[in-house]
Each structure stands twice: as C-alpha cells, then as structure tokens.
PDB file as gemmi writes it, atoms N, CA and C in Angstrom:
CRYST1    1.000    1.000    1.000  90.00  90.00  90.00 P 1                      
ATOM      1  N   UNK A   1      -1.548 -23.634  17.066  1.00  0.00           N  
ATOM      2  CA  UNK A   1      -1.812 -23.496  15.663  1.00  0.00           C  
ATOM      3  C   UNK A   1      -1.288 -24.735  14.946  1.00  0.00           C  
ATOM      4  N   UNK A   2      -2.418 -25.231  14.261  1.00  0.00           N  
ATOM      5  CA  UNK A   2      -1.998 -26.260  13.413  1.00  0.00           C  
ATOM      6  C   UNK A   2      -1.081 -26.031  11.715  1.00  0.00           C  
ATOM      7  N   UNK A   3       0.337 -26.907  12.136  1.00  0.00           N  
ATOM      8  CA  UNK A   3       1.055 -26.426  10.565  1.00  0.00           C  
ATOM      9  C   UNK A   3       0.600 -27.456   9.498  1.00  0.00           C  
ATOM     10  N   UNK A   4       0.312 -27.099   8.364  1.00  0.00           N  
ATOM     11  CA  UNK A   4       0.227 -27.868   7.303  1.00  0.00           C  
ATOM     12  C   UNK A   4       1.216 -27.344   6.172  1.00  0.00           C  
ATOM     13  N   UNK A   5       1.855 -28.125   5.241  1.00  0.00           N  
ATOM     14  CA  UNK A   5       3.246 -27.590   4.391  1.00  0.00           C  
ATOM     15  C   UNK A   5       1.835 -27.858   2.746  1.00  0.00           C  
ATOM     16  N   UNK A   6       2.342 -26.552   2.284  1.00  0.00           N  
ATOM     17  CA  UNK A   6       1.736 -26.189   0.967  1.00  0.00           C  
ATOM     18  C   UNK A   6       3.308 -25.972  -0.460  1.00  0.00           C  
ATOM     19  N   UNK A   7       2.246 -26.815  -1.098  1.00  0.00           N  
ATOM     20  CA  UNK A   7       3.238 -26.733  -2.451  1.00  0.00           C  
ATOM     21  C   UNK A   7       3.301 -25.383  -3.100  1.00  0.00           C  
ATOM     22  N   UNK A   8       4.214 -25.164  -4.326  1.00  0.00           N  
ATOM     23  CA  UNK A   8       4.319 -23.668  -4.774  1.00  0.00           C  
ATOM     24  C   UNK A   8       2.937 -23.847  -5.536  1.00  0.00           C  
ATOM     25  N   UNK A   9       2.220 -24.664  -6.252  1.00  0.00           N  
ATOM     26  CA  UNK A   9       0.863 -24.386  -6.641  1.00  0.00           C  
ATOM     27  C   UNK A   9      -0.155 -23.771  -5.934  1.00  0.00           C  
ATOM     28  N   UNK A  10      -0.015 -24.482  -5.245  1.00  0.00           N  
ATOM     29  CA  UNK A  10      -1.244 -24.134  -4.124  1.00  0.00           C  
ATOM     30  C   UNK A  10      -1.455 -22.927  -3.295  1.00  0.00           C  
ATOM     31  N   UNK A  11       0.050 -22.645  -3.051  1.00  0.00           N  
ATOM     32  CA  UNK A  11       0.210 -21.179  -2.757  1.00  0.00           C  
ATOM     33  C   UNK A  11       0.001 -19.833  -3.995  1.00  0.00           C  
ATOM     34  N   UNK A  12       0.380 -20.089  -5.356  1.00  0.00           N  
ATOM     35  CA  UNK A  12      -0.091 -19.568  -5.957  1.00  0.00           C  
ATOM     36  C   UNK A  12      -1.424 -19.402  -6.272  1.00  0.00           C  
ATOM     37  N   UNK A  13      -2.399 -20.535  -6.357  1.00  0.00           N  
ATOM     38  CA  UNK A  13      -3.876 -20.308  -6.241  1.00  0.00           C  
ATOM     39  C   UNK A  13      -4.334 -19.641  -5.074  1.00  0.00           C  
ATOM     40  N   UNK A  14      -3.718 -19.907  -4.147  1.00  0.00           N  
ATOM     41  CA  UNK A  14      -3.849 -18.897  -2.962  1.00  0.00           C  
ATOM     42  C   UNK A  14      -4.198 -17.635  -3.184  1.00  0.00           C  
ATOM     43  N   UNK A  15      -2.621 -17.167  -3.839  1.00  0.00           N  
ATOM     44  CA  UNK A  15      -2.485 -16.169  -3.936  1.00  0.00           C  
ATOM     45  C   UNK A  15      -3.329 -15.242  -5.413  1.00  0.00           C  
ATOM     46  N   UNK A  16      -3.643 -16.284  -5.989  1.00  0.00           N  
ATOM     47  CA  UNK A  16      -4.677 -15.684  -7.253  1.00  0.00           C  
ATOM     48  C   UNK A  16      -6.089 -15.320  -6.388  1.00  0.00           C  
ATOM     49  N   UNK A  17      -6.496 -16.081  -5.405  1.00  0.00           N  
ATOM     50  CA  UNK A  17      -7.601 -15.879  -5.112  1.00  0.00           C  
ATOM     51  C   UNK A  17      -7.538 -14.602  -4.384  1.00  0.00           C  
ATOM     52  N   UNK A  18      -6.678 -13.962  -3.789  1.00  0.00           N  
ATOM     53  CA  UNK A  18      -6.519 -13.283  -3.359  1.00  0.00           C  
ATOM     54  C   UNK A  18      -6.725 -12.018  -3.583  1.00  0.00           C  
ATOM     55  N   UNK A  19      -5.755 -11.876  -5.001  1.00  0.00           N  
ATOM     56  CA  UNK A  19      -5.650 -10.539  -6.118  1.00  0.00           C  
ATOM     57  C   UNK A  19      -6.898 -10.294  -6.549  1.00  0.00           C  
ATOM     58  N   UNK A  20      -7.609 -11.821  -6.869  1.00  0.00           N  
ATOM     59  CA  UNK A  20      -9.207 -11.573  -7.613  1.00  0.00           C  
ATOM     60  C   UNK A  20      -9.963 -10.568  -6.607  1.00  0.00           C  
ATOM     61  N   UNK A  21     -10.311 -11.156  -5.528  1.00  0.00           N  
ATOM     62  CA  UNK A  21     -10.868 -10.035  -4.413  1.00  0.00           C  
ATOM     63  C   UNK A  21     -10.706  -9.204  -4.370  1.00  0.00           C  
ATOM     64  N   UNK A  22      -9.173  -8.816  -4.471  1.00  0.00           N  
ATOM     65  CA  UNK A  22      -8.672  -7.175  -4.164  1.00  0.00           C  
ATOM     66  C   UNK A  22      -9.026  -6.399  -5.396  1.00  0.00           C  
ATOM     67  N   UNK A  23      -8.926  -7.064  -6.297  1.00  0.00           N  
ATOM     68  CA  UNK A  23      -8.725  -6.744  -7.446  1.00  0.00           C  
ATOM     69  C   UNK A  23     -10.450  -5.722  -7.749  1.00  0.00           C  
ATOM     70  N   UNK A  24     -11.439  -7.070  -7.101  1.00  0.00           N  
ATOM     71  CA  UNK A  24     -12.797  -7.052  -7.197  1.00  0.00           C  
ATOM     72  C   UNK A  24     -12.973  -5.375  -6.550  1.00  0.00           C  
ATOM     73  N   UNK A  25     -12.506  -5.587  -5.380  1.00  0.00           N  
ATOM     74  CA  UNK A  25     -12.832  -4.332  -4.291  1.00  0.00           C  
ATOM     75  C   UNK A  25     -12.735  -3.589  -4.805  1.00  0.00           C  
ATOM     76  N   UNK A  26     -11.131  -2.974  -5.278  1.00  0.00           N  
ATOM     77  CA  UNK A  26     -11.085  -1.968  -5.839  1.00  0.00           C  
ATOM     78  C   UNK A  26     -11.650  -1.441  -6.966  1.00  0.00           C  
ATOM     79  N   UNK A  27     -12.452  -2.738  -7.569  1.00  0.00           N  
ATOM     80  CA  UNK A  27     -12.576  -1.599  -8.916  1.00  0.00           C  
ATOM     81  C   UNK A  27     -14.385  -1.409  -8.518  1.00  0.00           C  
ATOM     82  N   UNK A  28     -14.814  -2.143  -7.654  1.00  0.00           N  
ATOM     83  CA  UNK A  28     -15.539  -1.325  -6.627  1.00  0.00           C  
ATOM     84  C   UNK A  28     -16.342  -0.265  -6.007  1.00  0.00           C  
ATOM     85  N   UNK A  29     -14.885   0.318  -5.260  1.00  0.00           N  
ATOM     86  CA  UNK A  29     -14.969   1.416  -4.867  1.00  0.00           C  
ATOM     87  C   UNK A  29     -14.179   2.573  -5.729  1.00  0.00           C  
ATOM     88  N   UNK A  30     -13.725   2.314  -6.545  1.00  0.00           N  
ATOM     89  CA  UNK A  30     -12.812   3.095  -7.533  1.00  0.00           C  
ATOM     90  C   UNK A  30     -13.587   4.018  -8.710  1.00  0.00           C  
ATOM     91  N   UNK A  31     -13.596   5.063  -9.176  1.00  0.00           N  
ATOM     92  CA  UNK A  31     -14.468   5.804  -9.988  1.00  0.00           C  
ATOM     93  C   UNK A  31     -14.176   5.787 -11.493  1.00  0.00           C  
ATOM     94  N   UNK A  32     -12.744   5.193 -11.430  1.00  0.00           N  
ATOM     95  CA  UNK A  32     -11.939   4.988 -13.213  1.00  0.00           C  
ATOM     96  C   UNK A  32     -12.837   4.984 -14.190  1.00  0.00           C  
ATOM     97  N   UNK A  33     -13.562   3.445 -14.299  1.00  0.00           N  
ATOM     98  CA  UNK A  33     -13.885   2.851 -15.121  1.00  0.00           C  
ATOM     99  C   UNK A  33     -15.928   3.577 -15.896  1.00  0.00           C  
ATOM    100  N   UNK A  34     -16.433   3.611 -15.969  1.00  0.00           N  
ATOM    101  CA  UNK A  34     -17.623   3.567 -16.087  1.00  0.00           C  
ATOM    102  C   UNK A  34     -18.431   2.745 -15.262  1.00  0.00           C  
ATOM    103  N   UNK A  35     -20.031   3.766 -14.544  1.00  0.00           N  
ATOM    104  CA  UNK A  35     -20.468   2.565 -13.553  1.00  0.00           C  
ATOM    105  C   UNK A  35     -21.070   1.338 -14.004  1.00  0.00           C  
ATOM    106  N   UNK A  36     -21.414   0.745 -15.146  1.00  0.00           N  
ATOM    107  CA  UNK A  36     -21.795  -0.079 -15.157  1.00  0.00           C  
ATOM    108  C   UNK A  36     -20.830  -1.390 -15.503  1.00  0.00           C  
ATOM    109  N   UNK A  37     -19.783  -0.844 -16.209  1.00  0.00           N  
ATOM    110  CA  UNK A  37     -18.494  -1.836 -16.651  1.00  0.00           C  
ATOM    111  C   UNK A  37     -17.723  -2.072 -15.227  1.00  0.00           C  
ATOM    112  N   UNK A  38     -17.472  -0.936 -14.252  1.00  0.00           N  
ATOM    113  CA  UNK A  38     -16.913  -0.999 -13.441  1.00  0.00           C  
ATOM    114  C   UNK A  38     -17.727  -1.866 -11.749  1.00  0.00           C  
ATOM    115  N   UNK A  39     -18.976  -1.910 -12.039  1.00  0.00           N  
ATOM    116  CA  UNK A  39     -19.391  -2.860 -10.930  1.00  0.00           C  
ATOM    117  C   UNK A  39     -19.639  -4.557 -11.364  1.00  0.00           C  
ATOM    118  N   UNK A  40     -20.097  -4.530 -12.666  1.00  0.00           N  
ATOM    119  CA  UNK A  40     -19.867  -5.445 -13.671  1.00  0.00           C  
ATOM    120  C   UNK A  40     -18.859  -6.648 -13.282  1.00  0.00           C  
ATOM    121  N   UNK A  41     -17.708  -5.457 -13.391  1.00  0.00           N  
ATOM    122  CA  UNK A  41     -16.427  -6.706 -13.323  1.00  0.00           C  
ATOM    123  C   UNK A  41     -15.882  -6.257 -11.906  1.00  0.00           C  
ATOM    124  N   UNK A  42     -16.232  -5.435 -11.168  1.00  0.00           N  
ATOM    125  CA  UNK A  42     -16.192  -5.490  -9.649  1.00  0.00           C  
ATOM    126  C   UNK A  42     -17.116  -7.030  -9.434  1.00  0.00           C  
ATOM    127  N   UNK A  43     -18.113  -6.772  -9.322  1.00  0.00           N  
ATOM    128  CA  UNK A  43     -18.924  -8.174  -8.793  1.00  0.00           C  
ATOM    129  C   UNK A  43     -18.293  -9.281  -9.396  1.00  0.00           C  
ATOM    130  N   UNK A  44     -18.205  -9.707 -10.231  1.00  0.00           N  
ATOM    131  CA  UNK A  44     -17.508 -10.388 -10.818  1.00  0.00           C  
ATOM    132  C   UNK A  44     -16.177 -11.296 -10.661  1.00  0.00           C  
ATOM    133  N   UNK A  45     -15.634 -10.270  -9.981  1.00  0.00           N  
ATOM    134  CA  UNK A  45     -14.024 -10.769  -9.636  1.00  0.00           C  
ATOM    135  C   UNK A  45     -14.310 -10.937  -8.270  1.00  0.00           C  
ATOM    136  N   UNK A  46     -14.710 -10.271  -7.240  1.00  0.00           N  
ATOM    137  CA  UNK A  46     -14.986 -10.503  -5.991  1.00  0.00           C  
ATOM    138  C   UNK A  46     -15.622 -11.869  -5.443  1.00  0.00           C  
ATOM    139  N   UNK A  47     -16.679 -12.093  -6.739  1.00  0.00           N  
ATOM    140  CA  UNK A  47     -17.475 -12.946  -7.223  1.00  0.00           C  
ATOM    141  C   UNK A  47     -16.539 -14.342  -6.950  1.00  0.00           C  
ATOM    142  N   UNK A  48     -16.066 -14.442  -8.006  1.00  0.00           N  
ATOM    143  CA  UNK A  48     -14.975 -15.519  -8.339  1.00  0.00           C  
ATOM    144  C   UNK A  48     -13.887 -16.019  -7.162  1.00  0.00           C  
ATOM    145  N   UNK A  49     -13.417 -14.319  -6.754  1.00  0.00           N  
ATOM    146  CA  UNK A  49     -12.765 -14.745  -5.862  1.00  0.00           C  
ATOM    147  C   UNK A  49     -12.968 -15.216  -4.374  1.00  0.00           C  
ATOM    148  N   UNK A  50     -14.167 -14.747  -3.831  1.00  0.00           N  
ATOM    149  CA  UNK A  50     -14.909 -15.237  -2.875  1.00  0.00           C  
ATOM    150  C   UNK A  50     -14.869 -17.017  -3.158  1.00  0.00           C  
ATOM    151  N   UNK A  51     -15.896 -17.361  -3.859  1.00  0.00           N  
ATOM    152  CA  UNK A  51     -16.166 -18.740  -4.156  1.00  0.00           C  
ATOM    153  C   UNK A  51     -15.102 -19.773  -4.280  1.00  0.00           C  
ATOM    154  N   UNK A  52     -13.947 -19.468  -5.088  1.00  0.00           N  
ATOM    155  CA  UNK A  52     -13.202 -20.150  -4.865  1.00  0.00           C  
ATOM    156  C   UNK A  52     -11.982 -20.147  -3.824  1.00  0.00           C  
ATOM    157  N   UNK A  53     -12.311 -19.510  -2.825  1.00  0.00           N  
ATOM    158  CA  UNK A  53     -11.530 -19.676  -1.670  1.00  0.00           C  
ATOM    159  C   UNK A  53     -12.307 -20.799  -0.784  1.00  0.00           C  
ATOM    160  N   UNK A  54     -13.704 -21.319  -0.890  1.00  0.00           N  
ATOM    161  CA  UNK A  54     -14.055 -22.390   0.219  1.00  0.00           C  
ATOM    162  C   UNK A  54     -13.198 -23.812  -0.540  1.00  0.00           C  
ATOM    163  N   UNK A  55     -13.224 -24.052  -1.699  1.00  0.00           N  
ATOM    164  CA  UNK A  55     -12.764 -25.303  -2.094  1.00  0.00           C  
ATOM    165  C   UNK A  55     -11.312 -25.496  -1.473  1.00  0.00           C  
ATOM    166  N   UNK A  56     -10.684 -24.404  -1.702  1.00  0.00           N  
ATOM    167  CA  UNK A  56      -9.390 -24.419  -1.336  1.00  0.00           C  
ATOM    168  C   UNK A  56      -9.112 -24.090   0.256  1.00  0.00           C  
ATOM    169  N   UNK A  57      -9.989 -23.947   0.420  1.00  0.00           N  
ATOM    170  CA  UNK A  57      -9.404 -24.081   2.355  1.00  0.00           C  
ATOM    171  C   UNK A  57     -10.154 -24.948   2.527  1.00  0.00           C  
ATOM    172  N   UNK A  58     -10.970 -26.014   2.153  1.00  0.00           N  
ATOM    173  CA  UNK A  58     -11.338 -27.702   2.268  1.00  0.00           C  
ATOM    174  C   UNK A  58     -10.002 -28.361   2.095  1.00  0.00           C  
ATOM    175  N   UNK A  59      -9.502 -27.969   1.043  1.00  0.00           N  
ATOM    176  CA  UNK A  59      -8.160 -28.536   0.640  1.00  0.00           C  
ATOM    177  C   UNK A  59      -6.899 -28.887   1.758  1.00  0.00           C  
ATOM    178  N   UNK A  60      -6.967 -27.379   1.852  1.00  0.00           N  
ATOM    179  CA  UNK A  60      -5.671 -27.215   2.828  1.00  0.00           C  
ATOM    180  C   UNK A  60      -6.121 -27.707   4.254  1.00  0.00           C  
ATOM    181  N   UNK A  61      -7.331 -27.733   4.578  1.00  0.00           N  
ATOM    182  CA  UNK A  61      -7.610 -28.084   6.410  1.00  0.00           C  
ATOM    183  C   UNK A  61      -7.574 -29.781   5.822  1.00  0.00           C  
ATOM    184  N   UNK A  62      -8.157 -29.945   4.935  1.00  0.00           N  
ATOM    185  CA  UNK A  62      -7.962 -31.376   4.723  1.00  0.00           C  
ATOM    186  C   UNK A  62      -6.251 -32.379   4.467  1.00  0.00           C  
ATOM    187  N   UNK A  63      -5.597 -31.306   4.328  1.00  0.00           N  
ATOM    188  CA  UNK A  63      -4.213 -32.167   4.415  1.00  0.00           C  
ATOM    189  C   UNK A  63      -3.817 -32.349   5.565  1.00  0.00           C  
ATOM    190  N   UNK A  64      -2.779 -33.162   5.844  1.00  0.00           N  
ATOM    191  CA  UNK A  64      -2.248 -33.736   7.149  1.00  0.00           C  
ATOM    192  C   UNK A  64      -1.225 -32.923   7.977  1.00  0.00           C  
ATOM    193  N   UNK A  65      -1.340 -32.680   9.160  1.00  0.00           N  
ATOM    194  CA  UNK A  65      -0.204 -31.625  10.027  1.00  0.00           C  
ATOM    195  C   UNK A  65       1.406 -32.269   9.391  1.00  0.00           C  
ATOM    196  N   UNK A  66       1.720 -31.140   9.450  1.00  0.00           N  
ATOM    197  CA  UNK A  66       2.783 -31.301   9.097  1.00  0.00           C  
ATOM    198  C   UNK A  66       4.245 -31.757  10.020  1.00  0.00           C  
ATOM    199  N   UNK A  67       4.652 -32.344   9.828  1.00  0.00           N  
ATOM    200  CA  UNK A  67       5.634 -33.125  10.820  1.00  0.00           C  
ATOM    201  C   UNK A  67       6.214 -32.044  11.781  1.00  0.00           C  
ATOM    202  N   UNK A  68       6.569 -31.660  12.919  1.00  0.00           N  
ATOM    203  CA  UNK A  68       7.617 -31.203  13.613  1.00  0.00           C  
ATOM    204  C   UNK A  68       8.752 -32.024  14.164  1.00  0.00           C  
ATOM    205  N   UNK A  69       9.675 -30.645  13.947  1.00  0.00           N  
ATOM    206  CA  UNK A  69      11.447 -31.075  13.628  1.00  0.00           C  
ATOM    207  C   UNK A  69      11.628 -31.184  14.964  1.00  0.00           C  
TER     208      UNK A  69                                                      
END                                                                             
C-alpha cells in the first residue's frame, strides 16, 4: 500500500464529501421529509457528493509517496 501524508484541509474535504453522500442516502431512503423535497435534496447531495470525490482522489493519487522512517 502506497502512503501519501494529507493536510488537515484535505482531510476535511474528505470528510465533507463523505457526510454529503451519507447525508444524500439517508434522506433517500428515509420517510421524514415529503417525497418530493425529500428525493430532491436526496439526489442532490449524493449528487454533489459523488462528483466531487473524483477531483479529489486525482489529487491525492497525484501527490508524492510519502517518505518512510
């Protein structure tokens, strides 16, 4: 496995992209909201969060291995 070292930004966009998805799923499969508001911004966030996960793993495969100690 190749290591690459990530800044606290980057891990946070990470981790936004992340929530967006989950976020997406659940409201989804979830009955809360109304169906049309609730697939709306289901697609939407899943949407978002899908897409911007390829830029950012260009990013990260594109940085350099990280040194071993």
């Amino acid at each position: 496995m190749k290591a690459r070292t990530l800044t606290a930004p980057e891990i946070g966009l990470i981790a936004g992209t992340r929530v967006a998805l989950g976020v997406g799923i659940g409201l989804l499969i979830a009955g809360r909201l109304g169906e049309c508001a609730r697939r709306g911004a289901g697609w939407a966030l899943l949407s978002i969060g899908g897409l911007s996960t390829i830029p950012i793993v260009m990013h990260v495969r594109g940085k350099p291995e990280a040194a071993h100690l």
